[in-house]
C-alpha positions in Angstrom: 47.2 6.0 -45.0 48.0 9.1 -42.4 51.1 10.8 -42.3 53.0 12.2 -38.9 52.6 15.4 -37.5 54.9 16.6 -35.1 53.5 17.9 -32.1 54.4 19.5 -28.8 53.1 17.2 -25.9 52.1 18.6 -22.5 52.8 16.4 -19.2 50.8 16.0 -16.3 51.7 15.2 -13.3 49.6 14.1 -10.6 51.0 13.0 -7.2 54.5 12.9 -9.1 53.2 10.3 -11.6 52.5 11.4 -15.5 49.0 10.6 -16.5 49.9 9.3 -20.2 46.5 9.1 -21.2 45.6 12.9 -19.7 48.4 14.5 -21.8 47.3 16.4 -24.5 48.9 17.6 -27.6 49.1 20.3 -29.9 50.4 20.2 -33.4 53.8 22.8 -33.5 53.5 25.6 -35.9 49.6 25.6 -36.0 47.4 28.3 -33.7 46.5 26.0 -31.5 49.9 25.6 -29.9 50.7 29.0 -30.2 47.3 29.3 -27.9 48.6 27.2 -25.6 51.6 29.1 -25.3 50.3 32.3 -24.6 47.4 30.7 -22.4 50.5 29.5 -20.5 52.3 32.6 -19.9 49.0 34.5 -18.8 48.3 31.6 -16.1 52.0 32.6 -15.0 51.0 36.1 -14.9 48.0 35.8 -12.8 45.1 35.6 -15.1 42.6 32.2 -14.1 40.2 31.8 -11.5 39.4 29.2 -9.0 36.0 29.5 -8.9 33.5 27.5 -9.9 31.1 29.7 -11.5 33.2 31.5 -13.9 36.3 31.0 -15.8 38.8 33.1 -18.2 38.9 31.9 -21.7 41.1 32.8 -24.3 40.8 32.7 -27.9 42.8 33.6 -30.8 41.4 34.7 -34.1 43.1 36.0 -37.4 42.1 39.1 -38.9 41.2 39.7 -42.2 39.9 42.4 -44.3 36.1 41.1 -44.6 36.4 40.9 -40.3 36.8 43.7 -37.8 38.0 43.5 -34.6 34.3 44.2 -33.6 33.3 41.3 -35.4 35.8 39.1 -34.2 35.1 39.5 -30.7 31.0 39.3 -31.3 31.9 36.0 -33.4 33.9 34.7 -30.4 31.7 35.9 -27.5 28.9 34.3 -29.7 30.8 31.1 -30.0 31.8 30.7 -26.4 28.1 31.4 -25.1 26.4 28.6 -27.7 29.5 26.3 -26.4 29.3 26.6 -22.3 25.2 25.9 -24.0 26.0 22.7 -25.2 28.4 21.4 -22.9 26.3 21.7 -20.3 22.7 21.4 -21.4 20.5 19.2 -19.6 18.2 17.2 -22.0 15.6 17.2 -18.7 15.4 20.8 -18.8 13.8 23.1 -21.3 16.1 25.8 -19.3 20.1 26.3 -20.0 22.1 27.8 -17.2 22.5 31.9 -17.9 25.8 32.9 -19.2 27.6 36.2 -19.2 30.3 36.2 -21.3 32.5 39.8 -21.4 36.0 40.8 -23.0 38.1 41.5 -20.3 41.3 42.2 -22.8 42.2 42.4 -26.4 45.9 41.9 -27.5 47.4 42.1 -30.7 50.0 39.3 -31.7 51.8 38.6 -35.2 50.8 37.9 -38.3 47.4 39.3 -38.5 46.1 37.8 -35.0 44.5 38.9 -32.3 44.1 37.1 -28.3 40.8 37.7 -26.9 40.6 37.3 -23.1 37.2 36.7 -22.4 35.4 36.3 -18.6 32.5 33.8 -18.7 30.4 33.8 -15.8 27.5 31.2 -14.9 24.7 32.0 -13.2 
């Protein structure tokens, strides 16, 4: 049998209805909320984009001693190029869409973590 989770619920509202089954949420206390939260506050300070061939992704990552910075940021630039991949491979096609994927900011948060800000453009 499971057991609760307590989780912080994000709702959307679309012509000034919530979309209950469009709500996602994040379990408190874990990186995954705390991503949310800081993915939040950059949106407010300007980062995003509108267009359709490139967006701003963010990732979080813990450091440890076996991992660099460097190597965090090659992991996650490696990660997010094989992802866009498989989301949006065509299994008529023998050719994936070019992706360019560049750190456009590092910052350093608490315990051990770092945010990656990462601009991922499709050609």
């Amino acid at each position: 049998m499971g057991y609760s989770v307590p989780v912080t619920k994000v709702q959307m509202v679309y012509d000034n209805k919530v979309a209950g089954r469009l709500s996602p949420s994040y379990p408190d206390g874990t990186p995954d909320e705390r991503a949310v939260i800081l993915a939040l506050d950059l949106v407010k300070k300007g980062y995003g984009t509108s267009s359709k061939k490139s967006k701003v992704v963010l990732v979080l990552k813990e450091l440890s001693p076996d991992k660099t910075q460097d190597n965090l940021v090659e992991q996650a630039e490696d990660e997010l190029f094989n992802m866009h991949l498989e989301i949006n491979q065509n299994t008529d096609s023998s050719i994936s869409s070019v992706v360019d994927v560049n750190l456009d900011k590092k910052l350093e948060l608490e315990g051990n973590v770092i945010a990656l800000i990462f601009n991922v453009d499709i050609a």
